[in-house]
C-alpha positions as CSV (number, residue, x, y, z in Angstrom):
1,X,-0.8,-21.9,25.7
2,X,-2.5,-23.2,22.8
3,X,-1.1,-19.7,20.8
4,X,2.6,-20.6,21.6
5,X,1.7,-24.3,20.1
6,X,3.3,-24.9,16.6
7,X,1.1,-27.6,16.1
8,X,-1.8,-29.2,18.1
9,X,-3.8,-31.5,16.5
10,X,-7.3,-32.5,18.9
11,X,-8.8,-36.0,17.8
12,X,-12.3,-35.1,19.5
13,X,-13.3,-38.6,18.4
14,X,-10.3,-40.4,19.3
15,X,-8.5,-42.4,17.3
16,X,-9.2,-45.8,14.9
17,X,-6.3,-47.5,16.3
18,X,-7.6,-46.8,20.2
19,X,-10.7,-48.3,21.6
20,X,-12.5,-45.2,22.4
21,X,-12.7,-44.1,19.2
22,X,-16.4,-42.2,19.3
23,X,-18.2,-43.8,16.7
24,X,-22.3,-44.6,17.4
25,X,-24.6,-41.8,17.7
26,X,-25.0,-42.5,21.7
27,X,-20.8,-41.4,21.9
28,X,-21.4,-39.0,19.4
29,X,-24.0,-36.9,21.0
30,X,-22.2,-35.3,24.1
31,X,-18.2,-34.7,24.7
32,X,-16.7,-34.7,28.6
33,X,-16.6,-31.8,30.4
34,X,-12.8,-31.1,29.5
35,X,-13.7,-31.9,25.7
36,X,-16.1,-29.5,25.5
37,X,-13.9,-26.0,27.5
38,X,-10.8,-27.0,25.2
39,X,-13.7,-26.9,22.1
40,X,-15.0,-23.1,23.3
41,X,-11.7,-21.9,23.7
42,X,-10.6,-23.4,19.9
43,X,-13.3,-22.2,18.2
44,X,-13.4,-18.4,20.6
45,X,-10.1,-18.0,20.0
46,X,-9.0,-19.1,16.5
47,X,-10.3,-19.1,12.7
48,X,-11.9,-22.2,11.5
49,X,-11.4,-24.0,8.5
50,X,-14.3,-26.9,8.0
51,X,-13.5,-29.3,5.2
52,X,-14.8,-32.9,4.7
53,X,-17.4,-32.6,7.1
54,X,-21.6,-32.8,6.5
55,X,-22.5,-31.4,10.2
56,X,-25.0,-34.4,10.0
57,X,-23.9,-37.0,12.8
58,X,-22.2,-35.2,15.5
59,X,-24.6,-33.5,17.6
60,X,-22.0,-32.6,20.2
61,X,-20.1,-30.8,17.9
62,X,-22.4,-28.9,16.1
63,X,-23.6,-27.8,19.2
64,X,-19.5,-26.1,20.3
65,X,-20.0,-24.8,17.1
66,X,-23.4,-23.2,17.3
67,X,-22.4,-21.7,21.5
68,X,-19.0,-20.4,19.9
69,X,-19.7,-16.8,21.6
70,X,-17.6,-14.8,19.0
71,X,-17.0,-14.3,14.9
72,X,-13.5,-12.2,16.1
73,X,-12.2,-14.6,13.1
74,X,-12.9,-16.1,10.0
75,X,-14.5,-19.3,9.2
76,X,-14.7,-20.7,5.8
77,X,-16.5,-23.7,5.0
78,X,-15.8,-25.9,2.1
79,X,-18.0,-27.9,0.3
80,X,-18.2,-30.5,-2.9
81,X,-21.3,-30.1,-4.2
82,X,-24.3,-28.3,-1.8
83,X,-23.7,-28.4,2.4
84,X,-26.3,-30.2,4.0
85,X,-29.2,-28.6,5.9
86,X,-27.3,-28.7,9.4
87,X,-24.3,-27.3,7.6
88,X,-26.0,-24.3,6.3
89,X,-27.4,-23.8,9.9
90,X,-24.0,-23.6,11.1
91,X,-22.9,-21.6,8.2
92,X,-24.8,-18.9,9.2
93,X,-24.9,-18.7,12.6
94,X,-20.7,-18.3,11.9
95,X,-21.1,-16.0,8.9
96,X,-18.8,-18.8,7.5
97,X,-17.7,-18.1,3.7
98,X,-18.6,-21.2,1.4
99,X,-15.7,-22.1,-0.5
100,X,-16.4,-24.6,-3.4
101,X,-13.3,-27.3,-3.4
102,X,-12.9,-30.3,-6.2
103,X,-11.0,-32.2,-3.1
104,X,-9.7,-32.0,0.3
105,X,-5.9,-32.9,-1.3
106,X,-5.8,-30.4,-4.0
107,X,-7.9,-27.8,-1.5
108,X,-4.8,-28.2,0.9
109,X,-2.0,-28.1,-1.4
110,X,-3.3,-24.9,-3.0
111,X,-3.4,-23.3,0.3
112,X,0.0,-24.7,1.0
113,X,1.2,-23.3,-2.0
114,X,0.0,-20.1,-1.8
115,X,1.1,-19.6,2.0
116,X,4.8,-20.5,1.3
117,X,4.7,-18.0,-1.9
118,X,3.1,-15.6,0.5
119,X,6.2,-16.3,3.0
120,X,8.9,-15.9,0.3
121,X,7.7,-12.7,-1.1
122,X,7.3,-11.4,2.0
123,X,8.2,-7.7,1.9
124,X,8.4,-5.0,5.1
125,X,5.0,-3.3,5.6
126,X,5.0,0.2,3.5
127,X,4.3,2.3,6.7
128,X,8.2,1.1,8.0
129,X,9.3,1.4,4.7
130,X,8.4,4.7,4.5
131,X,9.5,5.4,8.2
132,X,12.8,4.2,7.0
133,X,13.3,6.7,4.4
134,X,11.8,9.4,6.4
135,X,14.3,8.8,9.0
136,X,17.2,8.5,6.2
137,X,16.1,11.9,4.9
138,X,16.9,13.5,8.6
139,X,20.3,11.8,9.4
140,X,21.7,12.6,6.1
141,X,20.7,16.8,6.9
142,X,23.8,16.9,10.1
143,X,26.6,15.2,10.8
144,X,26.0,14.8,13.8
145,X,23.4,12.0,12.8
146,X,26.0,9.8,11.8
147,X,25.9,7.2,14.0
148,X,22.0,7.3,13.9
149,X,22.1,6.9,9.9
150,X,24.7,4.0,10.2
151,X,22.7,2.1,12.2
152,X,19.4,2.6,10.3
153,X,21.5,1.4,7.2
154,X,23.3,-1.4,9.3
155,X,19.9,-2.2,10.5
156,X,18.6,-3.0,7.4
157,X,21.4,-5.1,6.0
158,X,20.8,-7.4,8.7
159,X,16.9,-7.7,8.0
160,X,18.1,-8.9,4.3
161,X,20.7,-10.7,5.3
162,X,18.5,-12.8,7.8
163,X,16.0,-12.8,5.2
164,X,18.2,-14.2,2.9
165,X,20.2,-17.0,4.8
166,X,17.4,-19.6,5.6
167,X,16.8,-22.9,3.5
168,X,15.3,-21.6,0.8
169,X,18.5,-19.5,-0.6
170,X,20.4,-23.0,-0.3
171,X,23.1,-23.5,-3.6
172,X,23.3,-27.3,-3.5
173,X,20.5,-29.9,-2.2
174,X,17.7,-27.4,-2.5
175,X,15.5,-27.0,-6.0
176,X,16.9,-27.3,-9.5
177,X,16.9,-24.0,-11.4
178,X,13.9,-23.7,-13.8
179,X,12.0,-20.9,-14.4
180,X,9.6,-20.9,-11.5
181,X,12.0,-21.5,-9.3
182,X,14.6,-18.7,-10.6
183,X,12.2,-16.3,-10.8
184,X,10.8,-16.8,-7.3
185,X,14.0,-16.9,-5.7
186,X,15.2,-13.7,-7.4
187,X,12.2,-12.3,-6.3
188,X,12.7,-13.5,-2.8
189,X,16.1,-11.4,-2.6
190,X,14.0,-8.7,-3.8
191,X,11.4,-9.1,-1.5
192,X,13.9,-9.1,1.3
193,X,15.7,-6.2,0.2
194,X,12.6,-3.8,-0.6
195,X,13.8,-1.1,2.8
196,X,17.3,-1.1,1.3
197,X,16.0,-0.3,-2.0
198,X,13.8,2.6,-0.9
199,X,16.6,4.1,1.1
200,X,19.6,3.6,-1.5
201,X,18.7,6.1,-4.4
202,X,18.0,8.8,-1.8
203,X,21.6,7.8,0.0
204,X,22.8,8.3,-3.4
205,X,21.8,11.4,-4.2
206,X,22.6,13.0,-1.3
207,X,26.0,11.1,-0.9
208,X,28.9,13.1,1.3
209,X,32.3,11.5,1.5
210,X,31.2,11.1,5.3
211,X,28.5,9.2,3.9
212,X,30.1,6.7,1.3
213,X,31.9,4.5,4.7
214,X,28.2,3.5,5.8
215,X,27.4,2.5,2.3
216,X,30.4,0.4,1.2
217,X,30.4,-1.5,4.7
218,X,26.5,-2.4,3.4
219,X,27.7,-3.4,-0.3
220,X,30.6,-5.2,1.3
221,X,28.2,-7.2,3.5
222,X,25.5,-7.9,0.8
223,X,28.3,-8.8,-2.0
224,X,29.6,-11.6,0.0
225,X,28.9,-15.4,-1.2
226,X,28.4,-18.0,1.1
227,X,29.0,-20.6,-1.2
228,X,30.9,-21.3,-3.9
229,X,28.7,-25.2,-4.3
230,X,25.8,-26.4,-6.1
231,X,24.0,-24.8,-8.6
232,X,25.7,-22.0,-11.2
233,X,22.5,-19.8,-10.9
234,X,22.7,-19.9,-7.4
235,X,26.0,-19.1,-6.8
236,X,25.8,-16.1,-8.8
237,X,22.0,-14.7,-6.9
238,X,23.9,-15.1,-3.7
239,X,25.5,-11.6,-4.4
240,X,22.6,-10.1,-6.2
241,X,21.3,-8.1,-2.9
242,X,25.0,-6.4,-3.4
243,X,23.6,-5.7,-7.2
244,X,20.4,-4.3,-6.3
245,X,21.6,-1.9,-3.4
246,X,24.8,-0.8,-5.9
247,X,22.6,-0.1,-8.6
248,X,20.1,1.7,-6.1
249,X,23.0,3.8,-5.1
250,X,24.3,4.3,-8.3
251,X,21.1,5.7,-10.1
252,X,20.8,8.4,-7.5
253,X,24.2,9.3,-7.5
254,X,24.0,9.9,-11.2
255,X,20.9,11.6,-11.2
256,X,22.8,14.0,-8.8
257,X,25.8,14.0,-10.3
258,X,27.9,12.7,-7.7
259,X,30.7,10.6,-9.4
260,X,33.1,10.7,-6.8
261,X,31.3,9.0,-4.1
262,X,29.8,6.5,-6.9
263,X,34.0,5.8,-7.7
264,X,34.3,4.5,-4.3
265,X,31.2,2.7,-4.1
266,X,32.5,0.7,-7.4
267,X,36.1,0.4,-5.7
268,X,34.7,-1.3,-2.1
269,X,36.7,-4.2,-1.9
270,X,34.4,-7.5,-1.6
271,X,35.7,-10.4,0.3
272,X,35.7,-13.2,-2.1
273,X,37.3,-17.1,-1.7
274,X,40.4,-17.4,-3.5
275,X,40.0,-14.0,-5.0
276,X,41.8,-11.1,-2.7
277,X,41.4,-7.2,-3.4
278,X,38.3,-7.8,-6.0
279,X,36.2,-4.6,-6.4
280,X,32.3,-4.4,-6.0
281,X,32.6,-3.4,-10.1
282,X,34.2,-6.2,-10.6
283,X,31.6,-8.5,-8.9
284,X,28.3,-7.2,-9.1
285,X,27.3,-6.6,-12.6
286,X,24.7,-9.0,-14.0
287,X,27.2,-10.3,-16.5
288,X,29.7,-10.6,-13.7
289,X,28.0,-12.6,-11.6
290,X,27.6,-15.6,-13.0
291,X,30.8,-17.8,-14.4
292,X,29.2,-17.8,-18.3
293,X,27.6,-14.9,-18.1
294,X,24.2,-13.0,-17.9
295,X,22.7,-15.3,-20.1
296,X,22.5,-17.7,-17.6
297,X,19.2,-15.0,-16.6
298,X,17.3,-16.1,-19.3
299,X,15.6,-18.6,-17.0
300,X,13.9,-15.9,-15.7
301,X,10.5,-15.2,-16.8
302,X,9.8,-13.4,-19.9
303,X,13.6,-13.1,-19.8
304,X,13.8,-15.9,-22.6
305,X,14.5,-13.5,-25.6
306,X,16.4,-11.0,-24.0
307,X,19.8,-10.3,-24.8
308,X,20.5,-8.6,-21.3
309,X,18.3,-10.6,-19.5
310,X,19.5,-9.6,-15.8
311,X,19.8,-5.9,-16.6
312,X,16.9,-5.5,-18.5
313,X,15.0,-7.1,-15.5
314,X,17.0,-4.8,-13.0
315,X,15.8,-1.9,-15.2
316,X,11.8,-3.1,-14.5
317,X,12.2,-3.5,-10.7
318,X,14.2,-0.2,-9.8
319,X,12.2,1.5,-11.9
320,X,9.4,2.2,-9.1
321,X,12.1,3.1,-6.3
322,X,13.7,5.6,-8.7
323,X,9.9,7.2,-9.8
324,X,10.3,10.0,-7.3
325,X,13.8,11.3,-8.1
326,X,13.4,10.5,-11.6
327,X,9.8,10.6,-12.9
328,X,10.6,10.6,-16.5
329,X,10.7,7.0,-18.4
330,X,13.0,8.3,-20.7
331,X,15.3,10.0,-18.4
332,X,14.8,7.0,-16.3
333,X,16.3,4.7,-19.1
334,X,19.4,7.1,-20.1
335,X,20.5,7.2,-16.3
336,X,20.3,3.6,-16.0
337,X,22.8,3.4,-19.1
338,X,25.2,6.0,-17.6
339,X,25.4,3.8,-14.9
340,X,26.2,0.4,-16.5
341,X,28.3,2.0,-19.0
342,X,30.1,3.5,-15.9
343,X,30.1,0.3,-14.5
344,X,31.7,-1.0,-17.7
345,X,34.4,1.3,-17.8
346,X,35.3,0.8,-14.2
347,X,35.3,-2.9,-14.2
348,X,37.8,-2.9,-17.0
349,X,39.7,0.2,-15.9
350,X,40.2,-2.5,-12.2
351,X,41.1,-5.5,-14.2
352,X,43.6,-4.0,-15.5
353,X,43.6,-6.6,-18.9
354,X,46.1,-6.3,-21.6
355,X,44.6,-4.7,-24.7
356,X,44.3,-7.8,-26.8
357,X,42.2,-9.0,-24.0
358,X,40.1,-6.6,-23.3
359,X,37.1,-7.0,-21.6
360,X,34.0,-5.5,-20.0
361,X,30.3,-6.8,-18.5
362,X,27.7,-5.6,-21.3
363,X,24.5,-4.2,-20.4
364,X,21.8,-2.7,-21.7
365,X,23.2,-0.1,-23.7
366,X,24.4,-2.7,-25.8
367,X,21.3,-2.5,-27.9
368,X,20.1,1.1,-26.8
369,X,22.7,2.6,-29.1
370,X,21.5,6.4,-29.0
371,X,21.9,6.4,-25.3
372,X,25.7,4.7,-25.7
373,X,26.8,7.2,-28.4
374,X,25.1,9.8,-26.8
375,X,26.8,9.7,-23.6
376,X,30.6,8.6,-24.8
377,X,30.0,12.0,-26.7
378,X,29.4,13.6,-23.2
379,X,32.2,12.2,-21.6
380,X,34.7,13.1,-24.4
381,X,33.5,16.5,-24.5
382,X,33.8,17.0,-20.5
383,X,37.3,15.1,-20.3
384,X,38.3,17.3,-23.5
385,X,37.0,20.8,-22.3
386,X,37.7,20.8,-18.8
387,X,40.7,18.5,-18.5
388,X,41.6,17.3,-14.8
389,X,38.4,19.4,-13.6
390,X,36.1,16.9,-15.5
391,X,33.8,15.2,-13.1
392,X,34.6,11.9,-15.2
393,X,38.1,12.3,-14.4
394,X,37.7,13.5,-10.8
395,X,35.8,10.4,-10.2
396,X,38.5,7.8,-10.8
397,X,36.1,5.4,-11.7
398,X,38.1,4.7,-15.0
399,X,41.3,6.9,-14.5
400,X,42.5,9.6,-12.8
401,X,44.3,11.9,-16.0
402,X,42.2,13.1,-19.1
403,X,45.1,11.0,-20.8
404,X,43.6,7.6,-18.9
405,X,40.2,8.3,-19.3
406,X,40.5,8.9,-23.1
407,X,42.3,5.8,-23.5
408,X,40.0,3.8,-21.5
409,X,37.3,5.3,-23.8
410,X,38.9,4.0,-26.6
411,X,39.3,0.8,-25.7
412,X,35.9,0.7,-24.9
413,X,34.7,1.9,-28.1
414,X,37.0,-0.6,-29.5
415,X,35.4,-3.6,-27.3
416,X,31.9,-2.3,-28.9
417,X,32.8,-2.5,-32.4
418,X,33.5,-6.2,-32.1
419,X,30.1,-7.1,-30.5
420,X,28.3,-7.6,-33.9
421,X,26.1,-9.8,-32.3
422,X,24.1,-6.9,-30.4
């Protein structure tokens, strides 16, 4: 069947090479029985495309053309300069659309551009999107859903992670890293995660400890590299699904308040070569992903002059996944600070580094210092008025005694004070 074909290509006037190539206008004016049904099913069943053609001296095509008994699809007809009176017949009868063209090469290559862009940004259609989080919304109500919710989630970790193993996600032998080509493929990753992100801040919010298993076993699967060859850039974007679904989960666990189960997302171990028992806050922050750092994001566009580049983009594209739990800008930002700073505190509190090597991934709130000093103020109050009953402290994500935490807070505070440069 001609629809099953991945490519057929009809010479209807044979071939130079072959002599019955159709050429004079006594071949040119009728086609062989067969010729002419293969013709009314192409042109009945499928869009056309006419390029490079005047209509003028083939009679026996402009005549499968004009007894084409459908317009169930489009044609468009291009043209350099005006079409030619038997064009313009033709043109109507198909309700073709004229489409003015400098060439037939760069006519082609446009369209071959704009087809694979259209195949790497391909995202899930809005109306399964939103069936996806509708059905989320249920199976998080009941346990007895569980299974049902674990395999919508595990569902849509293998769409992305199908989406995300062909050739174009390659680390070595595939495209240098320039700015088209970083920003494409980080969109790409996007693209194929857009389900996951819907459904992550809501699985936040409403995160039970029952729930937190589904989750990590999703981080755990997104996190892992497949290569550790080829380009640094790529490397590092191979885990960046993992980033986008834990900062997904993160926001709405903050928004709600839910510390505890965001502890354990930051301590799911991720399988890593030559690196056993590492921690998805260990891994997965921007300036964790990449082996000198989240400036290596600059690439991307309009990235150039950040001095977050990755996490100020991260901030921009979970910005409309977060709108309906958070529809403040504002509050929007400051939750997206608690969480990196969290993520900062946690990465370090894992690492366990000596103090003279202290370290932890930057973000944001680097430069948004109101939001920083505002919320180590929140956190020292809490740890210092309630003690073991804080929720910072009950969260373990950077200790488990208000006598931890406060250290940790201070080494942190420390670590800031040195970073002039921001």
């Amino acid at each position: 069947p001609l629809i099953h074909t991945h490519c057929c290509v009809f010479k209807v006037h044979g071939d130079y090479l072959d002599t019955r190539i159709r050429n004079t206008p006594a071949e040119l004016s009728a086609y062989p029985a067969e010729f002419d049904q293969l013709l009314d099913r192409i042109l009945d069943e499928f869009g056309l495309v006419v390029c490079g053609w005047s209509a003028d001296w083939d009679p026996a095509l402009r005549s499968a053309v004009m007894r084409a008994p459908s317009r169930r699809f489009a044609t468009f007809w291009t043209v350099f300069g005006e079409p030619t009176d038997e064009a313009r017949r033709l043109i109507d009868h198909r309700g073709a659309q004229v489409v003015a063209i400098k060439d037939a090469d760069t006519f082609f290559q446009s369209i071959q551009r704009h087809v694979e862009a259209l195949e790497e940004f391909s995202r899930p259609h809005p109306l399964s999107i939103e069936a996806a989080v509708t059905s989320l919304k249920r199976y998080l109500t009941e346990p007895r859903y569980r299974i049902q919710l674990s395999d919508l989630i595990d569902e849509a970790v293998d769409r992305a992670d199908e989406a995300t193993s062909g050739t174009a996600f390659v680390t070595e032998g595939g495209p240098q890293p320039t700015t088209e080509s970083a920003t494409a493929r980080v969109r790409s990753y996007e693209a194929a995660c857009s389900t996951l992100l819907a459904m992550a801040p809501i699985g936040g919010f409403w995160a039970e400890d029952e729930h937190v298993y589904i989750w990590q076993r999703a981080l755990g699967r997104l996190s892992a590299a497949r290569s550790g060859r080829g380009y640094v850039l790529w490397i590092g974007l191979q885990r960046y699904p993992g980033t986008l679904l834990l900062y997904a989960l993160g926001l709405g666990a903050i928004e709600a308040a839910r510390l505890k189960p965001l502890g354990r997302l930051f301590a799911t171990t991720v399988q890593t070569e030559g690196r056993d028992g590492l921690r998805a806050v260990q891994l997965l922050p921007p300036f964790s992903l990449f082996e000198n750092g989240g400036r290596v994001a600059k690439i991307l566009a309009g990235m150039e002059q950040r001095r977050a580049p990755l996490n100020d983009w991260l901030h921009e594209v979970l910005r409309q996944p977060m709108r309906r739990l958070i529809p403040n800008d504002d509050r929007y930002t400051y939750v997206f600070d608690k969480l990196e700073m969290l993520m900062a505190l946690g990465y370090a509190h894992h690492a366990k580094r000596p103090k003279d090597r202290y370290w932890a991934p930057l973000g944001a709130f680097g430069y948004r210092d109101q939001n920083r000093d505002r919320f180590l103020q929140e956190m020292d109050e809490s740890i210092a008025r309630e003690k073991e009953r804080s929720v910072y402290v009950q969260s373990g994500i950077f200790g488990n005694s208000p006598e931890v935490c406060a250290q940790e807070l201070a080494a942190f505070r420390e670590f800031m004070s040195t970073l002039g440069w921001w």
